[in-house]
C-alpha positions as CSV (number, residue, x, y, z in Angstrom):
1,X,6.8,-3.7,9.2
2,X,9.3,-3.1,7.2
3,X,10.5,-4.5,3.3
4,X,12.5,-6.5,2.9
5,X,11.7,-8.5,5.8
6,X,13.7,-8.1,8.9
7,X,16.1,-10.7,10.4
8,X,13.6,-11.9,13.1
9,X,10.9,-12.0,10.7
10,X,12.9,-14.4,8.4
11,X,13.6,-16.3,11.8
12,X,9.9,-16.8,12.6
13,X,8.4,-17.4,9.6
14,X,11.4,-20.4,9.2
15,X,10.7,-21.8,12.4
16,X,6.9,-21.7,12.4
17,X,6.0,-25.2,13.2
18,X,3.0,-25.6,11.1
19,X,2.9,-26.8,7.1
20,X,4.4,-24.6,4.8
21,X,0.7,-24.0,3.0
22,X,-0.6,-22.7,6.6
23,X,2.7,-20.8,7.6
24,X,3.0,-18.8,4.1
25,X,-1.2,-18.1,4.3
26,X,-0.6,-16.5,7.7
27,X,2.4,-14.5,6.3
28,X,0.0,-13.4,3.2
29,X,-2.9,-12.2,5.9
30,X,-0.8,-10.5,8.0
31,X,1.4,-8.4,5.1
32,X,-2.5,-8.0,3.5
33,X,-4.0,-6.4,6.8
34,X,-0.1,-3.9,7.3
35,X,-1.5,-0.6,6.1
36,X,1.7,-0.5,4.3
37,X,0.3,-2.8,2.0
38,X,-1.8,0.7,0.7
39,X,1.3,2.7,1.0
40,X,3.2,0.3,-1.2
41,X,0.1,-0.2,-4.3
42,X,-1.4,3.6,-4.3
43,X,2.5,4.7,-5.3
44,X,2.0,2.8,-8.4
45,X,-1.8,4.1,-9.1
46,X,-0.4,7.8,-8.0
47,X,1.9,7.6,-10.7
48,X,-0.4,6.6,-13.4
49,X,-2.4,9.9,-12.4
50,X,0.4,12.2,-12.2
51,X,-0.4,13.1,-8.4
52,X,2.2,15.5,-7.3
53,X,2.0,18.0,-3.7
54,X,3.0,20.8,-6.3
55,X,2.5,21.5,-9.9
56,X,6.3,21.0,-10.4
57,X,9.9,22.5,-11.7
58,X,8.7,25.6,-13.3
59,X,5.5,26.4,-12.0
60,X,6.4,24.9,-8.4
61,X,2.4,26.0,-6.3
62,X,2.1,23.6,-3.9
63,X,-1.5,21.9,-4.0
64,X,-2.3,22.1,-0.2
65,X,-5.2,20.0,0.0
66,X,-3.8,17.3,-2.4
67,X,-2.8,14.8,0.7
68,X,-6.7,13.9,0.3
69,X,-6.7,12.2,-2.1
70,X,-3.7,10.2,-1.8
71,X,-5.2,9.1,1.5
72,X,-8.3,8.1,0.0
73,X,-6.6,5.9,-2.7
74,X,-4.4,4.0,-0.1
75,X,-7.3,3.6,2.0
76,X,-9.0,2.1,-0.8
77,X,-6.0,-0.3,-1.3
78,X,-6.1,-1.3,2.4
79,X,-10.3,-1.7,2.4
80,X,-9.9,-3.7,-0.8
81,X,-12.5,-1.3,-2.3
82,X,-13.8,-3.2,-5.3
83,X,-12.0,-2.0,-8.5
84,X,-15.5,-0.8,-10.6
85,X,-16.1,1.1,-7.5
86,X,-12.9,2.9,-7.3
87,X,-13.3,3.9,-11.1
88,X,-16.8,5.1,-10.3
89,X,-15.4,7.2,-7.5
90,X,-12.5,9.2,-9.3
């Protein structure tokens, strides 16, 4: 899945013949279950904590093990891992 929505995505959510409340709820499960939707939230909490694969311009090391935890906090986006627990966890 792609963002913006594509053409034919437009196209079927338009023409979905049910009401608009039930049409837009299937739209929000199904962009909900896309692991992109963990892609797209963890950048923001990845910035907040400064993750970087390398420690930058000068001192440019690259952190090889660093991909863990940026899959763990986009998992956690996509498992909806309760917020209290998440804090607990870093």
């Amino acid at each position: 899945m792609k963002l913006p929505p594509t053409t034919q995505e437009i196209r079927q959510f338009v023409n979905d013949g049910r009401s608009d409340e039930v049409a837009f709820a299937a739209l929000v499960d199904r962009l909900l279950e896309s692991p992109h939707y963990g892609e797209h939230w963890a950048r923001h909490w990845l910035d907040v904590v400064r993750y970087a694969d390398s420690s930058g311009f000068a001192n440019d090391w690259e952190r090889p093990n660093a991909w863990r935890y940026r899959d763990y906090v986009i998992r956690a986006f996509n498992d909806d891992k309760p917020f209290d627990l998440f804090i607990l966890e870093q």
